[in-house]
C-alpha positions in Angstrom: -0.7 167.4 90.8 0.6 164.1 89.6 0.0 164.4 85.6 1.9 161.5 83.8 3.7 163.7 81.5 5.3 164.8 84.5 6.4 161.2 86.0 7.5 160.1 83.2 10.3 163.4 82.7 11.3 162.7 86.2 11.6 159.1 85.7 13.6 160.0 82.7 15.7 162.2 84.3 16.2 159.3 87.2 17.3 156.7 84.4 21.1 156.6 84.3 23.2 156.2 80.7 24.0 152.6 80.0 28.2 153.0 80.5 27.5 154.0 83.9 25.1 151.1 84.9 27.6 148.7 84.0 30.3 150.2 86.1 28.0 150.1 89.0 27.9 146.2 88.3 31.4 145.9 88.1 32.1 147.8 91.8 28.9 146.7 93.2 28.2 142.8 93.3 25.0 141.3 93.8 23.4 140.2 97.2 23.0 137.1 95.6 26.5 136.4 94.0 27.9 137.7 98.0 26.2 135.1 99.2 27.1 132.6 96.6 30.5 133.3 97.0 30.9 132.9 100.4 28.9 129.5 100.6 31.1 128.0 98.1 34.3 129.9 100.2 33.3 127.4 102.9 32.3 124.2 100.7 35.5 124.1 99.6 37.2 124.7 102.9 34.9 121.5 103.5 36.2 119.9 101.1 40.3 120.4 101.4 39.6 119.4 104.8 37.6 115.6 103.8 40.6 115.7 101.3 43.6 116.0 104.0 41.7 113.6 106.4 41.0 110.8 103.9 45.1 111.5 102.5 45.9 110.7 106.8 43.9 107.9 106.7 45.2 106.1 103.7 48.7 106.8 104.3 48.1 105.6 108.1 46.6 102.2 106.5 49.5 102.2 104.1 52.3 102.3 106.6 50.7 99.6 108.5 50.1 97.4 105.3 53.6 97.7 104.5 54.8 97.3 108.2 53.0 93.8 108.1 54.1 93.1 105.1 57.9 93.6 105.7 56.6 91.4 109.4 55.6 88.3 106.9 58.7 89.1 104.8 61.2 89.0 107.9 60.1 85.6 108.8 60.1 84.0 105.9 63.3 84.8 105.5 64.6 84.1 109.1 63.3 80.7 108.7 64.6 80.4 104.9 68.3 81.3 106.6 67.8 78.4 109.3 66.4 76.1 106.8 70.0 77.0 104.5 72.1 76.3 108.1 70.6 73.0 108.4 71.1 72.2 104.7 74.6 73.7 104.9 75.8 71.2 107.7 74.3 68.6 106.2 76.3 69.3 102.7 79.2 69.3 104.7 78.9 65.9 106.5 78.2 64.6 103.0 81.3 66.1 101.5 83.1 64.2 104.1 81.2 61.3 103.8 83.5 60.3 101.2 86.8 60.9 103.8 85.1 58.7 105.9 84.5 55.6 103.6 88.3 56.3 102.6 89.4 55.7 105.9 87.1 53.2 106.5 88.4 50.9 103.7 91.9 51.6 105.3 91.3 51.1 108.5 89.4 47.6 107.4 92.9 47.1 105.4 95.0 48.0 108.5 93.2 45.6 110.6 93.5 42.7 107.5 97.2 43.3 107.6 97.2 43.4 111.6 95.9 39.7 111.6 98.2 38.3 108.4 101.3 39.8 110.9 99.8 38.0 113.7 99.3 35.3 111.7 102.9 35.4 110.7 104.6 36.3 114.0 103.1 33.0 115.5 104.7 30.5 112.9 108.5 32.7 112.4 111.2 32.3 114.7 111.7 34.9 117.7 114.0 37.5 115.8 111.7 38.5 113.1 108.2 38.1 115.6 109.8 40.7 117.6 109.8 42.8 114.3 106.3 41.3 113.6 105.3 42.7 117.3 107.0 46.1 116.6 105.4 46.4 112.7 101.7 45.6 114.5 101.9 48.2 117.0 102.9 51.0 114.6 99.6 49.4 112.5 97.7 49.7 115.8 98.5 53.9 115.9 97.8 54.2 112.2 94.4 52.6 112.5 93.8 55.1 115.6 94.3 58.3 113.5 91.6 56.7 111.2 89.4 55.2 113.0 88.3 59.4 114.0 
């Protein structure tokens, strides 16, 4: 015979003290949180593993950013060293520029003093043209080392 009075001794013999239910929690987790756990074990694996690829990727597009960068950079400055080359040479042609129109004038003054002597050595006696001749030809060499 089933009499309620009865169930009801046996179902309160069944029910366990309070302490001891939460110590069952404690060593026993949940279906539910197993499964919760485990999904989230594996999202995150996901996750490190989108996180490492995309870090690849961008450091991959970095290196070749920089790489054409330091590309542009390289020829700029090749062409900046031959442009300085050209404007070093010409510097120096113009720093001799004023040599050059020294030796010019002197050469111009040589060659006025070569046709006064010429002039002279025709009208003096034969002594002194033959020093004439002699002073014109060492006017001659100087106006070669000049004339360079």
């Amino acid at each position: 015979m089933n009499h309620p009075a009865k169930k009801r001794e046996e179902e309160s013999k069944k029910v366990k003290p309070f302490y001891i239910l939460k110590e069952e929690k404690k060593t026993k987790p949940s279906e539910f949180g197993q499964k919760l756990l485990e999904e989230v074990k594996k999202d995150m694996g996901k996750v490190a593993l989108f996180v490492s690829s995309m870090a690849v990727v961008l450091m991959v597009l970095f290196y070749f950013t920089l790489k054409h960068t330091v590309v542009k950079t390289e020829t700029k400055v090749n062409s900046m060293v031959q442009k300085m080359r050209i404007i070093d040479k010409k510097v120096a042609e113009l720093e001799s520029l004023p040599q050059k129109t020294r030796n010019l004038i002197y050469y111009n003054m040589l060659e006025e003093i070569s046709d006064k002597t010429k002039f002279l050595s025709s009208r003096l006696d034969q002594n002194r043209k033959e020093k004439l001749l002699e002073a014109l030809k060492l006017i001659k060499e100087a106006q070669k080392g000049l004339n360079k």
